[in-house]
C-alpha positions as a LaTeX table, in Angstrom:
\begin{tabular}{lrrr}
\hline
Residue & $x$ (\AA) & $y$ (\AA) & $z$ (\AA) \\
\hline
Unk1 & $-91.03$ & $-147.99$ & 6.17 \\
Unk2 & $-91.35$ & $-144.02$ & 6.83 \\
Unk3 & $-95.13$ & $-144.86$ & 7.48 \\
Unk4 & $-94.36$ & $-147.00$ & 10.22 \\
Unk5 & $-92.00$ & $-144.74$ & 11.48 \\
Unk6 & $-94.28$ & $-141.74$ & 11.49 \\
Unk7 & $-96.91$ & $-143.74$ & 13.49 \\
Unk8 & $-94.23$ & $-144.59$ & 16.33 \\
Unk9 & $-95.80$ & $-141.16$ & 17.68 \\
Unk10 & $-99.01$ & $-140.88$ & 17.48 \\
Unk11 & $-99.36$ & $-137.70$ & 19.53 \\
Unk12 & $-97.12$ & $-134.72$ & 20.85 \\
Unk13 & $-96.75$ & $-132.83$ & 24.17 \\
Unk14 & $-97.53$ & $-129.13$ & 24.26 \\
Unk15 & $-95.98$ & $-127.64$ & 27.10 \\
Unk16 & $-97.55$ & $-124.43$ & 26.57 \\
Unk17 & $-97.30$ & $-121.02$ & 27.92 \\
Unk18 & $-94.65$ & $-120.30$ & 31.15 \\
Unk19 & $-97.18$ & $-120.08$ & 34.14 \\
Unk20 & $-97.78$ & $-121.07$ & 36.96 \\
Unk21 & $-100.01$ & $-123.50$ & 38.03 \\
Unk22 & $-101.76$ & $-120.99$ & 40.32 \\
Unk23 & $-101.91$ & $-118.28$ & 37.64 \\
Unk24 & $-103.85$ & $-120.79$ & 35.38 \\
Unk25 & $-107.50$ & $-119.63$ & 36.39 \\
Unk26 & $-106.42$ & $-116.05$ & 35.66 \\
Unk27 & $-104.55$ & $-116.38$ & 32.95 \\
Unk28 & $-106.97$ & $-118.95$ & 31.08 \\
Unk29 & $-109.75$ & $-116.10$ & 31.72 \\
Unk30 & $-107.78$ & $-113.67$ & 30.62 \\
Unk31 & $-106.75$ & $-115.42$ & 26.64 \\
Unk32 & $-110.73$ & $-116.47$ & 26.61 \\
Unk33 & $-111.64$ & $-112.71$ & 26.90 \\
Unk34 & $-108.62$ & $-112.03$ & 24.34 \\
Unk35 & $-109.82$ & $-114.25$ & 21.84 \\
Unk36 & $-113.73$ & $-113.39$ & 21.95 \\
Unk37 & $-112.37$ & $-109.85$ & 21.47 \\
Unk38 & $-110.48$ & $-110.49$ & 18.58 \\
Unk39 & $-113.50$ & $-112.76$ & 16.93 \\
Unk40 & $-116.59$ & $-110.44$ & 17.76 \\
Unk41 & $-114.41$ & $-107.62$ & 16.90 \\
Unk42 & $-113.60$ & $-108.63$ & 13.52 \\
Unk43 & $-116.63$ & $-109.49$ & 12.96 \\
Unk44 & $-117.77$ & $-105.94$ & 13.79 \\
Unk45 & $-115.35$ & $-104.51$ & 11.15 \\
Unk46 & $-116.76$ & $-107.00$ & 8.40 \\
Unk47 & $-120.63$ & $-106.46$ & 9.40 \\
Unk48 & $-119.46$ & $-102.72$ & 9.20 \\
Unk49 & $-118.16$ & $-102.63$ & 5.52 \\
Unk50 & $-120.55$ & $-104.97$ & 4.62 \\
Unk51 & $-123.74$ & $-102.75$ & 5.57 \\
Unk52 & $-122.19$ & $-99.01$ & 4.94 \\
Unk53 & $-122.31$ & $-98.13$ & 0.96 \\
Unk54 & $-119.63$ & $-95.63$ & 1.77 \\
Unk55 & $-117.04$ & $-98.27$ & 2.88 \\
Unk56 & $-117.41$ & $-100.17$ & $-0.28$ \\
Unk57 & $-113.89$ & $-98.93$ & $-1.07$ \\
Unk58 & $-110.95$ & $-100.81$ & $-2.23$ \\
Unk59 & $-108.98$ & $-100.29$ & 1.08 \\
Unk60 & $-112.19$ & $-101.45$ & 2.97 \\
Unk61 & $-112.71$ & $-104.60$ & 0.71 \\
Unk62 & $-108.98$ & $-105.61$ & 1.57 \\
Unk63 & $-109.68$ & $-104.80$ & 5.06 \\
Unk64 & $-112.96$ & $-107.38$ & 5.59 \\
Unk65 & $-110.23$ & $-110.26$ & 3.91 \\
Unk66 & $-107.41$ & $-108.97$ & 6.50 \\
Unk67 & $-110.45$ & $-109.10$ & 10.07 \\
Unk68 & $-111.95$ & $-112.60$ & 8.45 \\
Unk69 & $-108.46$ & $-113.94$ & 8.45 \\
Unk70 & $-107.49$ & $-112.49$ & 11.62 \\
Unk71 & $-110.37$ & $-114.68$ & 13.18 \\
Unk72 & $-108.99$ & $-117.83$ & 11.64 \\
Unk73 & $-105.43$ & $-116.88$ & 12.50 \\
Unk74 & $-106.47$ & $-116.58$ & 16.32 \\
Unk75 & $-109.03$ & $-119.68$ & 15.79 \\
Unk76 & $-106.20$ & $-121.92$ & 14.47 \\
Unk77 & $-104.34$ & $-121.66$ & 18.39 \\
Unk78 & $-106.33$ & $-120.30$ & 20.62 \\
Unk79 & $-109.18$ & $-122.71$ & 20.84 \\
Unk80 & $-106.72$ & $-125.63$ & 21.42 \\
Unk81 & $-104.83$ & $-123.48$ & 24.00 \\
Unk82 & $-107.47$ & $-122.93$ & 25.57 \\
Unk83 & $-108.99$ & $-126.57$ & 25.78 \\
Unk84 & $-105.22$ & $-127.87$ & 27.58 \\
Unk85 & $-105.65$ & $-125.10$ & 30.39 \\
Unk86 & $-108.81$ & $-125.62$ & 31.13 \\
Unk87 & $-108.48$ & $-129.92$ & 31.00 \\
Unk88 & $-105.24$ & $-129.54$ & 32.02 \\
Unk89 & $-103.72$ & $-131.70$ & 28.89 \\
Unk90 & $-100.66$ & $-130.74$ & 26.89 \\
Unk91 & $-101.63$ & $-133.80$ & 23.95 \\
Unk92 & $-102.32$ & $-133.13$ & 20.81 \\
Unk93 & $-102.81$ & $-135.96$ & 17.58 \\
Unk94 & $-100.38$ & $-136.17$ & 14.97 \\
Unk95 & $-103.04$ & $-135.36$ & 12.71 \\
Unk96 & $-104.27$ & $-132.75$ & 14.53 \\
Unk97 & $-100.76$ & $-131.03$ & 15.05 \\
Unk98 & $-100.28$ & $-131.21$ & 11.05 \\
Unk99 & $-103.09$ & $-129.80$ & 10.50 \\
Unk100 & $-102.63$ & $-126.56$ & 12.83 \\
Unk101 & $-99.30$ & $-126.23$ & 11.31 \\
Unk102 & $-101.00$ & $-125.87$ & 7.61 \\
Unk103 & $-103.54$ & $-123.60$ & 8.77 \\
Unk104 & $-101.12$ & $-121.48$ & 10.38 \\
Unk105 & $-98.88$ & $-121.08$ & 7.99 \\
Unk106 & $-101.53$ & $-120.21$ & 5.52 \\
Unk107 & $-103.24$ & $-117.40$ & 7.65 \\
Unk108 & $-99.99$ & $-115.97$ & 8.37 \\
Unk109 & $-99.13$ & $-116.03$ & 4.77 \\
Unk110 & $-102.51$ & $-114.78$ & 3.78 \\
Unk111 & $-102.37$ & $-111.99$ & 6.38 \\
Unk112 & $-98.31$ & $-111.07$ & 5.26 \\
Unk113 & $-100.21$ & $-110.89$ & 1.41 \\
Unk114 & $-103.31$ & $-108.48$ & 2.36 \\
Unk115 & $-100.97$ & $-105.94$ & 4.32 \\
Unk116 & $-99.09$ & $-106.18$ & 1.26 \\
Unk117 & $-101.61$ & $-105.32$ & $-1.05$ \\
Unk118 & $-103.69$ & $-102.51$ & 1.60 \\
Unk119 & $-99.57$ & $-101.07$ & 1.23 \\
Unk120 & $-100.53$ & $-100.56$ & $-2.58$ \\
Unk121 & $-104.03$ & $-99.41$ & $-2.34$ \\
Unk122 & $-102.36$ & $-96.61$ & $-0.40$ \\
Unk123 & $-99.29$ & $-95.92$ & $-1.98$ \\
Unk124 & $-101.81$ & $-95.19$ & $-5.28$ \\
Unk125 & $-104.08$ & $-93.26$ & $-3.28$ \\
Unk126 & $-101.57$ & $-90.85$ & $-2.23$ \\
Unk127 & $-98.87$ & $-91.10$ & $-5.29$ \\
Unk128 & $-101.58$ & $-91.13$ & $-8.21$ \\
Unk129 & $-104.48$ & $-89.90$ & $-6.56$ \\
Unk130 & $-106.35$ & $-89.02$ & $-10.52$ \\
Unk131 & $-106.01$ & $-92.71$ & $-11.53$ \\
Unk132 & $-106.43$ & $-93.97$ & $-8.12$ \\
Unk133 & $-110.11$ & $-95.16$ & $-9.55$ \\
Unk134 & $-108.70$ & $-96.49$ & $-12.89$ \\
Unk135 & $-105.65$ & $-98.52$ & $-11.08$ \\
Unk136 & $-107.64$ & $-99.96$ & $-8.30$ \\
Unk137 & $-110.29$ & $-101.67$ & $-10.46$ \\
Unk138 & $-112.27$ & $-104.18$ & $-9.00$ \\
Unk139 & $-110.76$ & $-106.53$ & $-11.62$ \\
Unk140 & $-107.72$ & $-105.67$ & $-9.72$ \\
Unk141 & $-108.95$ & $-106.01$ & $-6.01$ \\
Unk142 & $-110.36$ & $-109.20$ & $-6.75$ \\
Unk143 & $-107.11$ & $-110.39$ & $-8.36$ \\
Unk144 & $-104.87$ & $-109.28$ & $-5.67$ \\
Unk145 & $-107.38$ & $-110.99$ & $-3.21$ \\
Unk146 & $-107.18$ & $-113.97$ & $-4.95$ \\
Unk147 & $-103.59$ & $-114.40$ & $-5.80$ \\
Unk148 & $-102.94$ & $-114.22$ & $-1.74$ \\
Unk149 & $-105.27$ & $-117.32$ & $-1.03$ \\
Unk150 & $-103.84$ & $-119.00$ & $-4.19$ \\
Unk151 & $-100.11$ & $-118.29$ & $-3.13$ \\
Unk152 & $-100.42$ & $-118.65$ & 0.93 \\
Unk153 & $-102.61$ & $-121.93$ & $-0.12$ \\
Unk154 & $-99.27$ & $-123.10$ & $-1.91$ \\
Unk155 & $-96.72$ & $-122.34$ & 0.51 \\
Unk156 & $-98.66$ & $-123.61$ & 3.20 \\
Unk157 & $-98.95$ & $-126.76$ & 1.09 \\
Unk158 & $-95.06$ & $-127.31$ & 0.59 \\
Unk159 & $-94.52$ & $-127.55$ & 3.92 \\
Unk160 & $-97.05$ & $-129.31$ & 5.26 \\
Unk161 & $-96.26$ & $-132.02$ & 2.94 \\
Unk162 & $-92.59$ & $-132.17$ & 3.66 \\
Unk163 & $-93.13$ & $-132.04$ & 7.18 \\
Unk164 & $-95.66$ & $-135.16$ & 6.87 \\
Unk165 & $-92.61$ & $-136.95$ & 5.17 \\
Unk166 & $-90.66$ & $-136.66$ & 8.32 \\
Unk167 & $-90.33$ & $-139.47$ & 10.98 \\
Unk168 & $-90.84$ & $-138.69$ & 14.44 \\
Unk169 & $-88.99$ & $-141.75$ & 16.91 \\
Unk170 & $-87.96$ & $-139.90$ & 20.31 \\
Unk171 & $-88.86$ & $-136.57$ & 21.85 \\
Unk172 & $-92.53$ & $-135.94$ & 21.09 \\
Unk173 & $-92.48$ & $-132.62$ & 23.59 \\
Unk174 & $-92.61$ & $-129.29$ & 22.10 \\
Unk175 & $-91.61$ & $-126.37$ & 23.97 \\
Unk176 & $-94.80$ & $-124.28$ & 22.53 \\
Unk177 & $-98.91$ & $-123.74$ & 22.84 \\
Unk178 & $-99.08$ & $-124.75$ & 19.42 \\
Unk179 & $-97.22$ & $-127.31$ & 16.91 \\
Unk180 & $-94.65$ & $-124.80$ & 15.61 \\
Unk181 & $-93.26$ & $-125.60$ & 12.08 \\
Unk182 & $-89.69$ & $-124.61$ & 13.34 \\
Unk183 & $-90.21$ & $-126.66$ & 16.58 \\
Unk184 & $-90.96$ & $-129.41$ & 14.78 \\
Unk185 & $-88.39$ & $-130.40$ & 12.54 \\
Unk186 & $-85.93$ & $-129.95$ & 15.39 \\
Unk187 & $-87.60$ & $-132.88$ & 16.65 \\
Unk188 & $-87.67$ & $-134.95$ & 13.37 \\
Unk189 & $-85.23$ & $-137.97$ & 13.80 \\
Unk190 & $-85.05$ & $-137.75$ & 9.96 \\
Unk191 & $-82.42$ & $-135.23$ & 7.62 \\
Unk192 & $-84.54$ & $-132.15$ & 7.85 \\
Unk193 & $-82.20$ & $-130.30$ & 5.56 \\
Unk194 & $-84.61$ & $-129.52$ & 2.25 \\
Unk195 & $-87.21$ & $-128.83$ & 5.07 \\
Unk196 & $-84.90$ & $-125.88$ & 6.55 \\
Unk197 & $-84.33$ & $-125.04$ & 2.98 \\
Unk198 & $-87.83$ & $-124.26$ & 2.39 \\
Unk199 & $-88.57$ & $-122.77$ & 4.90 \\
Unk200 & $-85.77$ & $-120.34$ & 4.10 \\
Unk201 & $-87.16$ & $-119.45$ & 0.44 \\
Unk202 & $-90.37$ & $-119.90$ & 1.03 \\
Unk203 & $-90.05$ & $-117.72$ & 4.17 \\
Unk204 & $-88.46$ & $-115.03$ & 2.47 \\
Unk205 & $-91.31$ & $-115.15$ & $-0.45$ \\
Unk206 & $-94.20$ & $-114.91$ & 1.79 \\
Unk207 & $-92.66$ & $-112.96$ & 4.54 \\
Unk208 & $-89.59$ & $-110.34$ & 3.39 \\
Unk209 & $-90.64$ & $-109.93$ & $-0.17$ \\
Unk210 & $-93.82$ & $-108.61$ & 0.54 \\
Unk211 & $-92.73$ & $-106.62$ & 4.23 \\
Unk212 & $-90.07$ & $-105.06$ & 1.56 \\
Unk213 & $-92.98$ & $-104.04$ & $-1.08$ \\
Unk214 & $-94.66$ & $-102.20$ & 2.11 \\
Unk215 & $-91.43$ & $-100.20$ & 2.52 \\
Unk216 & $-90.72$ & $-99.44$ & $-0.57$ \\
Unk217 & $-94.89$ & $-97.95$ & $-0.59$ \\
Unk218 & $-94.04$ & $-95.96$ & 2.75 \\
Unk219 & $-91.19$ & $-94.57$ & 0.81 \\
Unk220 & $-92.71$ & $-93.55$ & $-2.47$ \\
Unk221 & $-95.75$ & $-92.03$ & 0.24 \\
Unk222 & $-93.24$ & $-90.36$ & 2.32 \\
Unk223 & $-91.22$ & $-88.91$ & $-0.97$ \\
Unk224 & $-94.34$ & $-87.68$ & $-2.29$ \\
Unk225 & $-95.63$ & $-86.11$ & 0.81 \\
Unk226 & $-91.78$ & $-84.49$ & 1.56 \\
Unk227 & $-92.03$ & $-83.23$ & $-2.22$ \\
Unk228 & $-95.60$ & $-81.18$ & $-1.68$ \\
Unk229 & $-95.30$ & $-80.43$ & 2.33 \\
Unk230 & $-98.47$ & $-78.65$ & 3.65 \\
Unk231 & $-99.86$ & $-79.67$ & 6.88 \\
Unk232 & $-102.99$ & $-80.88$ & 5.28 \\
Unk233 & $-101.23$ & $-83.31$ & 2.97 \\
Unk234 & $-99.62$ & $-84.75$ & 6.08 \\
Unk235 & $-102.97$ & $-84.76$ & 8.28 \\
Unk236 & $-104.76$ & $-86.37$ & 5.40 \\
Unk237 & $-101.54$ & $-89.23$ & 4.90 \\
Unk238 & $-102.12$ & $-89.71$ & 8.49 \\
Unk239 & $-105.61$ & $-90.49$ & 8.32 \\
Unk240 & $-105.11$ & $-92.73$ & 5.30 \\
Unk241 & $-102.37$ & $-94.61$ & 6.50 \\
Unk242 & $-102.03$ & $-94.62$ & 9.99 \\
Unk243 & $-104.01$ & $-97.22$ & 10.85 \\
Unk244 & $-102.34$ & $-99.32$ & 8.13 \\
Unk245 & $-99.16$ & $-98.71$ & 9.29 \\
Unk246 & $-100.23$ & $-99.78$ & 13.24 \\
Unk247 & $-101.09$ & $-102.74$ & 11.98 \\
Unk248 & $-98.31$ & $-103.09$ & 9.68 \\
Unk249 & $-95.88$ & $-102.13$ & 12.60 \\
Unk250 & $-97.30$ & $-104.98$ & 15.26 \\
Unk251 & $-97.07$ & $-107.81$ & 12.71 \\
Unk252 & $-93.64$ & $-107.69$ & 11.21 \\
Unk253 & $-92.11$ & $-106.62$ & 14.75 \\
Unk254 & $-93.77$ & $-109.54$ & 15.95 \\
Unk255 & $-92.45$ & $-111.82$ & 13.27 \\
Unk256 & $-89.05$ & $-110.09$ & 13.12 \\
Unk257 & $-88.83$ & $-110.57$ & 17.04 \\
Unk258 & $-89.76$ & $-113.96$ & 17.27 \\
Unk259 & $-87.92$ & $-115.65$ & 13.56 \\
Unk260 & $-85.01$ & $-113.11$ & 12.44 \\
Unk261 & $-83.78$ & $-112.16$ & 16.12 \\
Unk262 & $-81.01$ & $-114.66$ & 16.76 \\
Unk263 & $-82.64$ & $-116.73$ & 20.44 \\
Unk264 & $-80.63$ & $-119.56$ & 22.01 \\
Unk265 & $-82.47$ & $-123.06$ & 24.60 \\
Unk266 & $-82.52$ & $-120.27$ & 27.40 \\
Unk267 & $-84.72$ & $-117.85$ & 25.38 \\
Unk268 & $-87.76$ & $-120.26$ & 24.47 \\
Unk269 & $-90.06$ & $-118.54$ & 27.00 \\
Unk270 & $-89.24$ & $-115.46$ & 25.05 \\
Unk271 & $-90.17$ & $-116.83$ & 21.95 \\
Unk272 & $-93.41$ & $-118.37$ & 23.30 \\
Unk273 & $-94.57$ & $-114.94$ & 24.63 \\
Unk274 & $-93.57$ & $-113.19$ & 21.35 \\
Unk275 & $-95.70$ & $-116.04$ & 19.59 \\
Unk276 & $-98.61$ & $-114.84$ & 22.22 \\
Unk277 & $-98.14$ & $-111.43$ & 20.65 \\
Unk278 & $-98.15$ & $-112.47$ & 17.10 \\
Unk279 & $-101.13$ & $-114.92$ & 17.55 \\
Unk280 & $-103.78$ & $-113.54$ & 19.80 \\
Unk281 & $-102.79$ & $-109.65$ & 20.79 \\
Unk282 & $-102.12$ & $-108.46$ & 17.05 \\
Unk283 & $-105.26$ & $-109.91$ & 15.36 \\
Unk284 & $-107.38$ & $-108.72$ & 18.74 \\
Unk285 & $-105.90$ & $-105.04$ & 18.21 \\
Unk286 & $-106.60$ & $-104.76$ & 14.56 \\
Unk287 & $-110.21$ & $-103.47$ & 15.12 \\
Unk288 & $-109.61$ & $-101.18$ & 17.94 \\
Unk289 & $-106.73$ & $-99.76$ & 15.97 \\
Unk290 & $-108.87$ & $-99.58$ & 12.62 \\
Unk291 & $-111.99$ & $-98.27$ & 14.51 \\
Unk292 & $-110.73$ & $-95.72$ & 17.00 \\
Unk293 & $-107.98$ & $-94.10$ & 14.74 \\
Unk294 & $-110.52$ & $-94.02$ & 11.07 \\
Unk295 & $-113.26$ & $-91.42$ & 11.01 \\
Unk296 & $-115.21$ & $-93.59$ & 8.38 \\
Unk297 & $-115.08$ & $-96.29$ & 10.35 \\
Unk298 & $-116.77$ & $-94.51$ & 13.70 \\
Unk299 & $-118.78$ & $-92.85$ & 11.23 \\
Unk300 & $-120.14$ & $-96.07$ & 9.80 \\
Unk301 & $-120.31$ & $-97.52$ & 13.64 \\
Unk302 & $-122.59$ & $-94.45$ & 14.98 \\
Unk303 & $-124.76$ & $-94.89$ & 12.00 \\
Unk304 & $-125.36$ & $-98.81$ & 12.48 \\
Unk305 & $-126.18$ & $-97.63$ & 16.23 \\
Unk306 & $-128.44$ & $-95.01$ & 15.22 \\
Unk307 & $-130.53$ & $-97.28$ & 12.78 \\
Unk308 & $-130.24$ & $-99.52$ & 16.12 \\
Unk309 & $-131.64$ & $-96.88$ & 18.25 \\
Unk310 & $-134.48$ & $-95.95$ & 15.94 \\
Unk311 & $-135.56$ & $-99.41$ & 15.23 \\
Unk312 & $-135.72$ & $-100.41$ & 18.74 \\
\hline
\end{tabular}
């Protein structure tokens, strides 16, 4: 019976981003330069570490996980964005829409996990600086790596399966540019209620429990640096975990904006452009912010050019 019911819709309406028709040509040039950005500037950062010895450093090993997810964040959207403005379709298969709502609830968990764990990496750094070595093992890294694909895997799972449980009768239109989980069950025709449940703990797992570990890292750093205050100390924090903390900044104001800011029918524009934000310009930023505010970074990229150079 609730297989019959699912296959009443077979497909769902994405109304996409608020533009005008005549704005479509710009605007669908403009997310197409975004998202080759974002992928060939990821890439740049992984190619980087992978090739320079001297970024063979925990921070930079949790770094190539954070830019290779970034580019399957932004792949799990923008592609499909991208294909409705330029064939001017809003349709997307039931399949298909599952589907994107796994994988983006398992980047986004994923990338929530790594910023987690570069938060440790530099709370140790700067806190226990003689057993930074001994504490950040490789055992470790590897562990920490692996415990956010095992865990973002999971959560991802749990909903996805719930969600495929639900039936779908009426309204197949969703007021997004992708098949939002939230968006979603508000159009289920079944009781949704140990759906909204979920998402409420497993939210607050995968989301505030680890944006809470990063404060409570920025606090221990900021105590310590308070305790010992020299200007180099601070410069040297500031190199260390500035770029971090950009990042850091742009994701969880993203996700507080557009899930823990109350928004009522009149605001769903707003929450589609804050979804733009958190999809495509925050994984496209990463490497600018990671290359133009780290010295090892530009050191690593003039080298890789100079090798260029000299070869050619």
């Amino acid at each position: 019976m609730r297989r019959d019911n699912q296959s009443s819709v077979s497909e769902f309406l994405l109304l996409g981003l608020p533009i005008q028709p005549e704005q479509q040509g710009m605007y669908y040039a403009l997310f197409l330069g975004m998202y080759l950005t974002t992928v060939l500037g990821n890439l740049l950062i992984i190619l980087l570490i992978r090739l320079d010895s001297r970024l063979h450093t925990p921070m930079y090993f949790f770094l190539s996980h954070l830019a290779l997810t970034d580019i399957f964040f932004s792949s799990v959207t923008a592609p499909k964005m991208l294909m409705n403005m330029l064939m001017q379709t809003q349709s997307i298969s039931y399949a298909g829409c599952i589907s994107q709502v796994y994988f983006f609830l398992f980047f986004a968990d994923l990338d929530s996990f790594l910023l987690t764990s570069m938060a440790y990496d530099r709370y140790v750094a700067i806190c226990h600086p003689l057993h930074y070595t001994t504490i950040m093992s490789q055992n470790l890294c590897f562990l920490l790596v692996i415990g956010s694909w095992v865990l973002s895997f999971a959560g991802a799972l749990v909903h996805t399966l719930l969600l495929a449980r639900l039936s779908f009768c009426g309204d197949n239109t969703i007021h997004h540019f992708f098949c939002d989980l939230s968006a979603l069950v508000k159009l289920s025709s079944s009781d949704t209620t140990i759906n909204e449940l979920v998402i409420f703990i497993v939210g607050s797992m995968v989301i505030t429990l680890p944006f809470m570990c990063v404060l409570v890292s920025y606090g221990h750093i900021g105590a310590t640096i308070l305790r010992r205050p020299s200007i180099k100390g601070i410069c040297k924090a500031l190199s260390t975990c500035g770029s971090h903390l950009s990042v850091v900044s742009l994701y969880y104001g993203a996700i507080i904006g557009l899930y823990f800011v109350p928004s009522s029918n009149s605001t769903k524009d707003k929450d589609v452009i804050v979804s733009v934000l958190y999809t495509l310009v925050t994984p496209m930023l990463n490497p600018f912010i990671y290359s133009l505010r780290n010295r090892e970074m530009k050191g690593a990229l003039r080298n890789i050019l100079r090798r260029g150079t000299f070869s050619g």
